[in-house]
N, C-alpha and C positions, 0 to 999 in steps of 0.2 A: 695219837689222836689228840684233838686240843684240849683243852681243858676247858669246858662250859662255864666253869665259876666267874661271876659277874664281876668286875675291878672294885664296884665300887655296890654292895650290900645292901640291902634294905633291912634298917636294924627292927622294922615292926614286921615281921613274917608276917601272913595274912592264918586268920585263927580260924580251926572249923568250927570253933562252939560257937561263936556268934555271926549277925548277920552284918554287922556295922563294918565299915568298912576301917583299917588299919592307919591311924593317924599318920600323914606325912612326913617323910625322915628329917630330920632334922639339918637341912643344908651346911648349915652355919658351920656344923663340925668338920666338913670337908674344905678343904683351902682351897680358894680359887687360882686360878693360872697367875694372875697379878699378884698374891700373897705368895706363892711358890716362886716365883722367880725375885723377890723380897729379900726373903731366907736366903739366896744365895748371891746377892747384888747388894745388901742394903739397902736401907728406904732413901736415905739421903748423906751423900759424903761430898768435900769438896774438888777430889777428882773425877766424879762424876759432873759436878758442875763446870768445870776447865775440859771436858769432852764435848760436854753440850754449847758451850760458850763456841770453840773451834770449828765444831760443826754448825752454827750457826753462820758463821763468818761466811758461809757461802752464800747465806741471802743479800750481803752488801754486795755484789757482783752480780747477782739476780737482776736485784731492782735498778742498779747503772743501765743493762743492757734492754730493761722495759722502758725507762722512761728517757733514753740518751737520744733518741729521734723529735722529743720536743725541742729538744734546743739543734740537733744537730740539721733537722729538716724544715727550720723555721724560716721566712724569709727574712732575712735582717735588714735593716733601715738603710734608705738610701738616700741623697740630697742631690740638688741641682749644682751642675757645673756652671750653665748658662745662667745670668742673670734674666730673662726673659719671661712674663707672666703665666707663659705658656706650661711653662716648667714648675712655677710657684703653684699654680691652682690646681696642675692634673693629681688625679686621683688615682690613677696608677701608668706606673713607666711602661706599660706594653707600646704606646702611641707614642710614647715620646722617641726623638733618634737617642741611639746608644752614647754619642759626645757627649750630649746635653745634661747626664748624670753620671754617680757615681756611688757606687759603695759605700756603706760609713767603717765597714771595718773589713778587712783582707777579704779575698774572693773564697778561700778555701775554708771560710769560717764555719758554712753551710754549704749543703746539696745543692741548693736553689741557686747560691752565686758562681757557683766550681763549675755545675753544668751549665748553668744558661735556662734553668727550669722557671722564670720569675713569670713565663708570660703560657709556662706549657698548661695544659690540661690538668683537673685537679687531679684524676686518674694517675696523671705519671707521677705527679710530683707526691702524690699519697700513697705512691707503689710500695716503697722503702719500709713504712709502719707498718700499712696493711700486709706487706711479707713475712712480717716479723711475727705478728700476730696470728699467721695463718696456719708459719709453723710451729708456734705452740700448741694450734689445736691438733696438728697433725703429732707431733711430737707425743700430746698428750694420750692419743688412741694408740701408739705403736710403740712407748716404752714405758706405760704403767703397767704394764702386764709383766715386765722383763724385770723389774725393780721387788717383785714378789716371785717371779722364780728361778731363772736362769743365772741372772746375773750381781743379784741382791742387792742393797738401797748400796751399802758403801763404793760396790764398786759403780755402781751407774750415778751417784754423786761424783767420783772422780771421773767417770768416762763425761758427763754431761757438762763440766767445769771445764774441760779437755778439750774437749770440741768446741764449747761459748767462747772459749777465749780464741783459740785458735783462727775461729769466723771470724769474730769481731776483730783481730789485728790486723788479718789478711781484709775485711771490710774499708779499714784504712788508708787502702791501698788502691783501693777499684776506682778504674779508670773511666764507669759511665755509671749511669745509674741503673742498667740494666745487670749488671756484676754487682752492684749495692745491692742492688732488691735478693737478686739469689744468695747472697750473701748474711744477708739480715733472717732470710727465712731458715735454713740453715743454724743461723744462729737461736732463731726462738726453737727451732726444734729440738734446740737440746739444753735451752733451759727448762723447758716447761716440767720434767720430775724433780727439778734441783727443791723447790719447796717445800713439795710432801716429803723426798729423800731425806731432805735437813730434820725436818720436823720432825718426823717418826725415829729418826737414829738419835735425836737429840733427847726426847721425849720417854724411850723404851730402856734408857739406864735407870732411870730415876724410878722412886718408890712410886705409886698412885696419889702420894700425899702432895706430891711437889711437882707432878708432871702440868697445872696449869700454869705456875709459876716458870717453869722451863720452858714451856712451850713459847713464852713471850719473848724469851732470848732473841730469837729469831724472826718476830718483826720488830722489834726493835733494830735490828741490821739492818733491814729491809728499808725500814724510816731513815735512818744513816747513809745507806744508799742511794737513796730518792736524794 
């Protein structure tokens, strides 16, 4: 049979001789979860700081693959090959013939020059970001659940670092912008827990004294990254 006795006491028993009700127990004596895990962790050491430094280092790789479509899907500048006024005053090369201009810097610098996207629909040529971002929100419903039970923050930081990078080299590779875009989404989909994953692992060595000071490790990466 179990044993009914409560874990944790109530040091004022409740009295039959009077009516007043039994002052509240005294919390304070009991240690909270953050004070228990203290006791056996330390509030603050410097290898705990060199764990949460390492595990931060995954947000400089975050913030590459969030913000690499503004320069990579930009369109880059281009000038006239023809001397011609017609070339000097247009406001943009859709109208002009393709001789008449050119590139200012290699074709493969951007999306826009590689494919021929200079005159496409904002839709296509905003496919590649908007993918990126789509699968972060997908990403974000269907592996923050996995990072709390199954699979735990460490390894779903390695598996999500595993797969970002994986996308993004084979991304370098794709030969239209339609393989870019599933590519890119793919890619946000598995960064989207590396944030909270970093944070929280970075964050849960450390005392409660020092975990605001830790947690800034990691945008700090993040700003390095950008």
């Amino acid at each position: 049979m179990a044993d009914s006795t409560p874990l944790l006491c109530n040091p004022y028993p409740p009295s039959s001789d009077t009516q007043e009700e039994p002052p509240s127990p005294p919390y304070k004596h009991h240690p909270s979860l953050g004070s228990t895990v203290e006791l056996c962790i330390g509030e603050f050491n410097w290898s705990q700081f060199l764990q949460s430094v390492l595990v931060s280092v995954a947000w400089l790789f975050d913030a590459q693959q969030t913000f690499i479509t503004v320069f990579t899907d930009a369109p880059p500048s281009w000038s006239c090959t023809q001397g011609n006024n017609a070339c000097a005053t247009a406001a943009t090369l859709c109208n002009l013939p393709r001789e008449w201009w050119a590139w200012d810097a290699p074709a493969y610098a951007s999306t826009v020059s590689e494919w021929g996207l200079e005159c496409a629909n904002s839709v296509i040529s905003g496919l590649p970001a908007s993918s990126f971002f789509m699968g972060c929100l997908v990403g974000g419903f269907v592996l923050a659940s996995l990072a709390d039970s199954s699979l735990g923050r460490k390894n779903m930081l390695f598996f999500s670092c595993l797969l970002m990078g994986i996308t993004s080299l084979l991304s370098a590779l794709s030969p239209n912008v339609w393989v870019y875009s599933a590519l890119k989404f793919f890619c946000g989909f598995a960064r989207a827990t590396i944030g909270t994953s970093a944070l929280v692992l970075a964050t849960e060595i450390v005392g409660k004294r020092r975990r605001g000071q830790i947690s800034v490790i990691g945008f700090f990466c993040f700003t390095i990254g950008t």
